[in-house]
C-alpha positions as MATLAB code, in Angstrom:
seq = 'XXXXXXXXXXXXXXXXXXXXXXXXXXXXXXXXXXXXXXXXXXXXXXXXXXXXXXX';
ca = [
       0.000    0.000    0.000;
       1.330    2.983   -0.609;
       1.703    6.097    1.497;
      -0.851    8.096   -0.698;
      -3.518    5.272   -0.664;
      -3.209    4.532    3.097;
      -3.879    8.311    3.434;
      -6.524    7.927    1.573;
      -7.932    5.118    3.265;
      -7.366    7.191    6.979;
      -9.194   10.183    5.484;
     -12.264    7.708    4.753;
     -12.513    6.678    7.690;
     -12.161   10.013    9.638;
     -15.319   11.145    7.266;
     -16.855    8.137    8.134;
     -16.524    8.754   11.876;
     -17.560   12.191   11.759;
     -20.757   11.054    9.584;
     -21.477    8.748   12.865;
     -20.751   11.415   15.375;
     -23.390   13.992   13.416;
     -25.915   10.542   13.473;
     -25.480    9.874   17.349;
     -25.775   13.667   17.967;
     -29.263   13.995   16.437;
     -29.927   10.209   17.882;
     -31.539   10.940   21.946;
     -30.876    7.652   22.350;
     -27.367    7.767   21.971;
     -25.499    7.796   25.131;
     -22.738   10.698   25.445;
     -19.939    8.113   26.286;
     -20.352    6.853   22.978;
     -20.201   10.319   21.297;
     -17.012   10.720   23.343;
     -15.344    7.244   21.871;
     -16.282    7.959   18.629;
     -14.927   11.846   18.861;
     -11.600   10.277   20.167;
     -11.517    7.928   17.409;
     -11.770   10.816   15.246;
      -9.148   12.945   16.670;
      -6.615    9.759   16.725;
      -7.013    9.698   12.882;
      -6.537   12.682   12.446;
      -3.200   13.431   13.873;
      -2.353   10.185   12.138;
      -3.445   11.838    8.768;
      -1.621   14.654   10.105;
       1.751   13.241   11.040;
       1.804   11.441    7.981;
       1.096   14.230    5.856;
       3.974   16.065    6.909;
       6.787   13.045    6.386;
];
């Protein structure tokens, strides 16, 4: 894999979390732990896409 498709692949997933984070939001069922998981999920992939960026 190379460096520009594993970016790739990090940024889909980071859209895909925030699209989940948005859903549980407007969910009242959704438990605020769970927001908080997925947000830190988020932010992990993000440096990642950011650390990697700048290599």
């Amino acid at each position: 894999m190379t460096m520009s498709s594993h970016l790739q692949e990090l940024r889909k997933k980071h859209q895909s979390l925030s699209d989940q984070v948005e859903q549980a939001q407007r969910s009242p069922a959704t438990d605020d732990l769970q927001i908080r998981e997925l947000k830190k999920q988020k932010l992990h992939l993000k440096e990642e896409i950011e650390r990697l960026s700048h290599v």
